[in-house]
ChimeraX commands (.cxc) that place a marker at each C-alpha (Angstrom):
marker #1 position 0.00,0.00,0.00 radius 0.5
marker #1 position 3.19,2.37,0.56 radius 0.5
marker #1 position 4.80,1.75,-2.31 radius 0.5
marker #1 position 0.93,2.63,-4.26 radius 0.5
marker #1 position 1.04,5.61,-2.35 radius 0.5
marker #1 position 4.38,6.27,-3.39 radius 0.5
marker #1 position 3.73,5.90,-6.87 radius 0.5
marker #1 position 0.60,7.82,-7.39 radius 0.5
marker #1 position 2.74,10.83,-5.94 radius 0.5
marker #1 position 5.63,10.50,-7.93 radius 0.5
marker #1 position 2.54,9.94,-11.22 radius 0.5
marker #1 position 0.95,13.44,-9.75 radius 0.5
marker #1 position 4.41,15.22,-10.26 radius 0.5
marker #1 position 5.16,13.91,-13.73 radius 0.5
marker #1 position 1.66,14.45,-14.74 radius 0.5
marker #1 position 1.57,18.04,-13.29 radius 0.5
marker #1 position 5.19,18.29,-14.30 radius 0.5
marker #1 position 4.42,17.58,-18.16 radius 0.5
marker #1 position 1.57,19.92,-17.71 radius 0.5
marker #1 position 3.15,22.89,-16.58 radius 0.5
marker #1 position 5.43,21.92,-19.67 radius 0.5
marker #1 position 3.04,21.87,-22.10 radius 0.5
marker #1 position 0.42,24.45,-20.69 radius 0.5
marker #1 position -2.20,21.89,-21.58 radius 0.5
marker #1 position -4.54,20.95,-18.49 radius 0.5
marker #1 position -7.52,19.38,-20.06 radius 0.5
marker #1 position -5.77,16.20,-21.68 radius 0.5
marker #1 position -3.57,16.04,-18.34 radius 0.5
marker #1 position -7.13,15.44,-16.46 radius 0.5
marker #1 position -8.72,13.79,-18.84 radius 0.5
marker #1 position -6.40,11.24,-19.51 radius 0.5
marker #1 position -6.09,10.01,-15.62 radius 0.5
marker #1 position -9.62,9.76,-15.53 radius 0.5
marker #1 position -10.26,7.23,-18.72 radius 0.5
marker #1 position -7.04,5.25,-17.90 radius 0.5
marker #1 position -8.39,4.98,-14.17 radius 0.5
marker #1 position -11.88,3.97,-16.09 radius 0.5
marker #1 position -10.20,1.48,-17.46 radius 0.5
marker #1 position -8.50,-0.16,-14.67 radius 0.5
marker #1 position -12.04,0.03,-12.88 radius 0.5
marker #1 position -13.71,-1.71,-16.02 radius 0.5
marker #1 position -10.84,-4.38,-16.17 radius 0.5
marker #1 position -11.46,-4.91,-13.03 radius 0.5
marker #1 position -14.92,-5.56,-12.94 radius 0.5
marker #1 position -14.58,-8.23,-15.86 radius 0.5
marker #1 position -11.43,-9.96,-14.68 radius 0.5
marker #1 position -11.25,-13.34,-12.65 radius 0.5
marker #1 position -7.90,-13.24,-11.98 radius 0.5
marker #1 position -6.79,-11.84,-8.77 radius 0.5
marker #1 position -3.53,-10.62,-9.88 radius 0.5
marker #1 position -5.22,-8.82,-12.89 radius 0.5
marker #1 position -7.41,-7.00,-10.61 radius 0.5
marker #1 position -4.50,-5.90,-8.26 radius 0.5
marker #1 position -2.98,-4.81,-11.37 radius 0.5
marker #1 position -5.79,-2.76,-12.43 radius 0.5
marker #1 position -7.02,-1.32,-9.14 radius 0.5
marker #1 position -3.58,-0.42,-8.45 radius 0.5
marker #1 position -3.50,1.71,-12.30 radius 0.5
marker #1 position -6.59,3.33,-11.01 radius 0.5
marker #1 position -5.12,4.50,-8.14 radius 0.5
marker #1 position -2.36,5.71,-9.57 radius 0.5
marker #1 position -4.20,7.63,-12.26 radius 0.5
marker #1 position -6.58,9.39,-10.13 radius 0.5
marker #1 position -3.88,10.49,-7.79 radius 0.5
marker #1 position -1.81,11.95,-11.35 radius 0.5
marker #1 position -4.82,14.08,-12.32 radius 0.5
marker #1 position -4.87,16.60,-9.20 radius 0.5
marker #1 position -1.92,18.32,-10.25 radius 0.5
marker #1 position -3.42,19.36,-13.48 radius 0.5
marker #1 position -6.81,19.53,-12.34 radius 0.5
marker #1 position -6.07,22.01,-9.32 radius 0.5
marker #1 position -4.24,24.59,-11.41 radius 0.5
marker #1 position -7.24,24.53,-13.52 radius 0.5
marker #1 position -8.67,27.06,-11.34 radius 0.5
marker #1 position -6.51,29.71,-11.84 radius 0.5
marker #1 position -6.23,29.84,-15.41 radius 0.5
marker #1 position -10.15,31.53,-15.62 radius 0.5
marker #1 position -10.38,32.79,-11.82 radius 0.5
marker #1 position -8.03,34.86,-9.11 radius 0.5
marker #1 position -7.92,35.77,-5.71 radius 0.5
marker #1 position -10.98,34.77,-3.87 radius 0.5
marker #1 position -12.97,33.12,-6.32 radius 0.5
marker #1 position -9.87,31.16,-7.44 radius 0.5
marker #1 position -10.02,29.55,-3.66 radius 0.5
marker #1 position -13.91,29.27,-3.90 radius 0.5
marker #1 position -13.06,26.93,-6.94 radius 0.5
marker #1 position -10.53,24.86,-5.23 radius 0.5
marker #1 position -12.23,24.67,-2.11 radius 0.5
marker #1 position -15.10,23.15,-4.71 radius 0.5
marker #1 position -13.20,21.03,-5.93 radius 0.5
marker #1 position -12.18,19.48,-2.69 radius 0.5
marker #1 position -15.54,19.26,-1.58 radius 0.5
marker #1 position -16.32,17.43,-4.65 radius 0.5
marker #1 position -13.55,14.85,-4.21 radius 0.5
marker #1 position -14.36,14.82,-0.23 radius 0.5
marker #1 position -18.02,13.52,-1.15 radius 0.5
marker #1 position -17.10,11.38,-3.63 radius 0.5
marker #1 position -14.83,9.74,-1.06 radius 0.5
marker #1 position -17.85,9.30,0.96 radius 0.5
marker #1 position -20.11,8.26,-2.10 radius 0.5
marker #1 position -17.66,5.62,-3.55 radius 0.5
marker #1 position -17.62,3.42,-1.08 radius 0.5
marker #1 position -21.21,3.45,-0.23 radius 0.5
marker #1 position -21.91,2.57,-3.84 radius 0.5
marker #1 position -19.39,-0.33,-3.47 radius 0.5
marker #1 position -21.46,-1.54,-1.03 radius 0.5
marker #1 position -24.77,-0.56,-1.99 radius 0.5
marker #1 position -23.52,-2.87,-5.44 radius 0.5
marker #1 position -22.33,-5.64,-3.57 radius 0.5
marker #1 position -25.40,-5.98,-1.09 radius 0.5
marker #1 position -27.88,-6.15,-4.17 radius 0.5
marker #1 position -25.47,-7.84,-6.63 radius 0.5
marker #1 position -23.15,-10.49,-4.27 radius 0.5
marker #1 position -20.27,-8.84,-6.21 radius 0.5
marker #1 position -18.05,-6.07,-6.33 radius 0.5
marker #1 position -18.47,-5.94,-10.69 radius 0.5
marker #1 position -21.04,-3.59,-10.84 radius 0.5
marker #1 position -19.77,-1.61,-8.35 radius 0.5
marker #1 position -16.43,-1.27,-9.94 radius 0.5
marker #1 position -18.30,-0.68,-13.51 radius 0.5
marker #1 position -20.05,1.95,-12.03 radius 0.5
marker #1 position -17.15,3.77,-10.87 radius 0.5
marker #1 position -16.17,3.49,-14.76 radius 0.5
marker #1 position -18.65,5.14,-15.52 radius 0.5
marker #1 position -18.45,8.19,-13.37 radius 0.5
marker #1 position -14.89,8.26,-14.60 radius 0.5
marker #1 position -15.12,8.68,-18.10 radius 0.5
marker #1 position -18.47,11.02,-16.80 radius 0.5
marker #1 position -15.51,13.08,-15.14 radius 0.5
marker #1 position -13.54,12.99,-18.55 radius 0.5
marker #1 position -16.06,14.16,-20.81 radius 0.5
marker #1 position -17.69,17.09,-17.79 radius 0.5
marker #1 position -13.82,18.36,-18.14 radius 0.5
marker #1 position -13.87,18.32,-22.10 radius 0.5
marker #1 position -17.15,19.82,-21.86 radius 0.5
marker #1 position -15.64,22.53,-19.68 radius 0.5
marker #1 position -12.58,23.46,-21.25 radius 0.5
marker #1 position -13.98,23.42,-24.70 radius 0.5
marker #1 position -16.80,25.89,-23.36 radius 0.5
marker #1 position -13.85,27.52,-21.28 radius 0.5
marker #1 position -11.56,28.05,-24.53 radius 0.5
marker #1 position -14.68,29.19,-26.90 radius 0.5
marker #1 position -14.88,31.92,-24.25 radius 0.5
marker #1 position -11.76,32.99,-24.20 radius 0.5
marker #1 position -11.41,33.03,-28.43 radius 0.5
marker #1 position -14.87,35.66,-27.75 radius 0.5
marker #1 position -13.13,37.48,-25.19 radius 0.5
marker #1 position -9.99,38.40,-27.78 radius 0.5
marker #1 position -11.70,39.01,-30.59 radius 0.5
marker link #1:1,2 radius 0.2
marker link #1:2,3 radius 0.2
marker link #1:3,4 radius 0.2
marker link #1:4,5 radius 0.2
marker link #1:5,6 radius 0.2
marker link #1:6,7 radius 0.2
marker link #1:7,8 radius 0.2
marker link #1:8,9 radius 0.2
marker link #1:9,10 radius 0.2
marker link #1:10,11 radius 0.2
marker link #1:11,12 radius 0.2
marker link #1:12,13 radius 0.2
marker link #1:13,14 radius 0.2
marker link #1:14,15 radius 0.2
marker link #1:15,16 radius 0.2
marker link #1:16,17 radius 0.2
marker link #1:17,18 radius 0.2
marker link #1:18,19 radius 0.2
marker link #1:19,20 radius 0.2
marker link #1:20,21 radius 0.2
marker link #1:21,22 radius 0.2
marker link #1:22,23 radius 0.2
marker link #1:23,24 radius 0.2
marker link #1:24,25 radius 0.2
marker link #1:25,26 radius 0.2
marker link #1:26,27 radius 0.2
marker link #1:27,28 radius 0.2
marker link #1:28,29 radius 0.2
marker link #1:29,30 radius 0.2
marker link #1:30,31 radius 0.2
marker link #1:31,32 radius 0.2
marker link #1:32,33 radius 0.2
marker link #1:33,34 radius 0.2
marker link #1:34,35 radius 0.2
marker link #1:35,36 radius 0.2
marker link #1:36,37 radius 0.2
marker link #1:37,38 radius 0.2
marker link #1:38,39 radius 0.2
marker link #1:39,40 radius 0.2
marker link #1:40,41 radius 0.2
marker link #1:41,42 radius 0.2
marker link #1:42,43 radius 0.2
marker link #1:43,44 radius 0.2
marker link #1:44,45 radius 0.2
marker link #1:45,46 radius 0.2
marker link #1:46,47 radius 0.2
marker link #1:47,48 radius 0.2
marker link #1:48,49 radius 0.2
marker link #1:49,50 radius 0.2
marker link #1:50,51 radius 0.2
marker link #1:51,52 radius 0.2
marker link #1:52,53 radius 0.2
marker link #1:53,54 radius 0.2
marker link #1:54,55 radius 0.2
marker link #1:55,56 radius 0.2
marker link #1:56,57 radius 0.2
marker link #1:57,58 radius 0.2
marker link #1:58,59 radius 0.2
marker link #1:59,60 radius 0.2
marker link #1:60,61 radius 0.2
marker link #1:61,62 radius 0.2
marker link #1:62,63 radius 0.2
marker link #1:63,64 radius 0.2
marker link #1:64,65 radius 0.2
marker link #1:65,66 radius 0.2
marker link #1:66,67 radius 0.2
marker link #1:67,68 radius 0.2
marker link #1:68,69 radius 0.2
marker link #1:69,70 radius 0.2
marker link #1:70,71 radius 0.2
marker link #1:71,72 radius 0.2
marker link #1:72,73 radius 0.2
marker link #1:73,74 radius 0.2
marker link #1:74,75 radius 0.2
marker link #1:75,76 radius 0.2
marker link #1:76,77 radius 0.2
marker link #1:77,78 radius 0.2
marker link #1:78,79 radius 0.2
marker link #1:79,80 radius 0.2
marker link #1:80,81 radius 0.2
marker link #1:81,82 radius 0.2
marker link #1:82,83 radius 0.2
marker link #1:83,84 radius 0.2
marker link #1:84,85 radius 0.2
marker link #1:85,86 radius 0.2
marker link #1:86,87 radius 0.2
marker link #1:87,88 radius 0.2
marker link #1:88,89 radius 0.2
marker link #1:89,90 radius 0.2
marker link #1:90,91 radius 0.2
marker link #1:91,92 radius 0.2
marker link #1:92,93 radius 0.2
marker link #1:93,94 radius 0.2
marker link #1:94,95 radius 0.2
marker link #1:95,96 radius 0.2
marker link #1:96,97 radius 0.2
marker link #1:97,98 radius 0.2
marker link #1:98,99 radius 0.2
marker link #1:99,100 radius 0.2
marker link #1:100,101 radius 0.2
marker link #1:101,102 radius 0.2
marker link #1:102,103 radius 0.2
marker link #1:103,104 radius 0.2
marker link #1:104,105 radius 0.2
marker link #1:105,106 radius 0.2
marker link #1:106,107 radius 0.2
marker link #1:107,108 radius 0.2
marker link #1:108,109 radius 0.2
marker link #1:109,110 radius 0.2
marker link #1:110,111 radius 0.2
marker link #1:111,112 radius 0.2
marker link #1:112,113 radius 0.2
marker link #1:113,114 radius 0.2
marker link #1:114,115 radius 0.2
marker link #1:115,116 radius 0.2
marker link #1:116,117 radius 0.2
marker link #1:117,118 radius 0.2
marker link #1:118,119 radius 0.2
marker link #1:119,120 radius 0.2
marker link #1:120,121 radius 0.2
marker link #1:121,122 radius 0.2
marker link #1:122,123 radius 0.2
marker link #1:123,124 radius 0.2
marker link #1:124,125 radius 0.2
marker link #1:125,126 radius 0.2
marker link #1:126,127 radius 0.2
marker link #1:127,128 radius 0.2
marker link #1:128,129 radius 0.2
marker link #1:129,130 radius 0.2
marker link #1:130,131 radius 0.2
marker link #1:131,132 radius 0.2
marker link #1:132,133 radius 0.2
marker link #1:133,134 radius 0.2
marker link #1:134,135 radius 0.2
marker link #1:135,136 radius 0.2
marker link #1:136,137 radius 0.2
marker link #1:137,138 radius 0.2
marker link #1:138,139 radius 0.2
marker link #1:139,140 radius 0.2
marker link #1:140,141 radius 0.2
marker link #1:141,142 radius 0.2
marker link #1:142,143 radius 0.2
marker link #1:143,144 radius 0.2
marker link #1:144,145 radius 0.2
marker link #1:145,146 radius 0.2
marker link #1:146,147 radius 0.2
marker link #1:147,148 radius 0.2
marker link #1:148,149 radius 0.2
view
């Protein structure tokens, strides 16, 4: 558990590294988010235990590399206080859904026997996540293009 700990830190500074690089936060979120998807969908399908470690474990690791990105987002549209108000809404977001996760798990696994539609779920709020952020910073950049010309 450390050393998955370890590694989705050392994932968030690459990822928020390369995206500081590029100036390109959208794709740095949105990429985290299907790949951790994935591992939850792989997951869900898989009987082999060592395939679901594997994949549980990429989740992990991809949702910890998209909060670098995803909390500078903020301050590219927003400053001062309402830059705060946005990362404080974030946080409550991610709080909740640290709340809401695991009561789906369960929820799933009382009315199913199994953790698969649980973990399918969570897919799907995943690549939900991915296309919301598309969504936003296409709508976000559209703005902008008004604003300059």
């Amino acid at each position: 558990m450390a050393l998955l700990g370890l590694t989705g830190a050392a994932a968030m500074l690459l990822i928020g590294a390369s995206s500081d690089r590029s100036h390109e936060r959208s794709l740095h979120c949105i990429m985290p988010c299907l790949v951790g998807g994935a591992g939850y969908l792989v997951a869900s399908y898989s009987t082999q235990p060592w395939v679901v470690v594997v994949s549980l474990s990429t989740s992990f690791i991809a949702f910890n590399a998209l909060w670098g990105p995803a909390l500078s987002i903020p301050m590219e549209f927003l400053a001062g206080r309402a830059a705060a108000a946005g990362i404080a809404a974030m946080n409550s977001i991610a709080i909740f859904s640290g709340v809401a996760g695991p009561n789906w798990m369960g929820v799933m696994r009382d009315a199913t026997g199994t953790y698969q539609a649980g973990l399918r779920g969570l897919a799907v709020s995943a690549v939900i996540a991915a296309a919301i952020m598309h969504l936003l910073m296409r709508s976000l950049a559209k703005r902008m293009d008004d604003t300059v010309k």
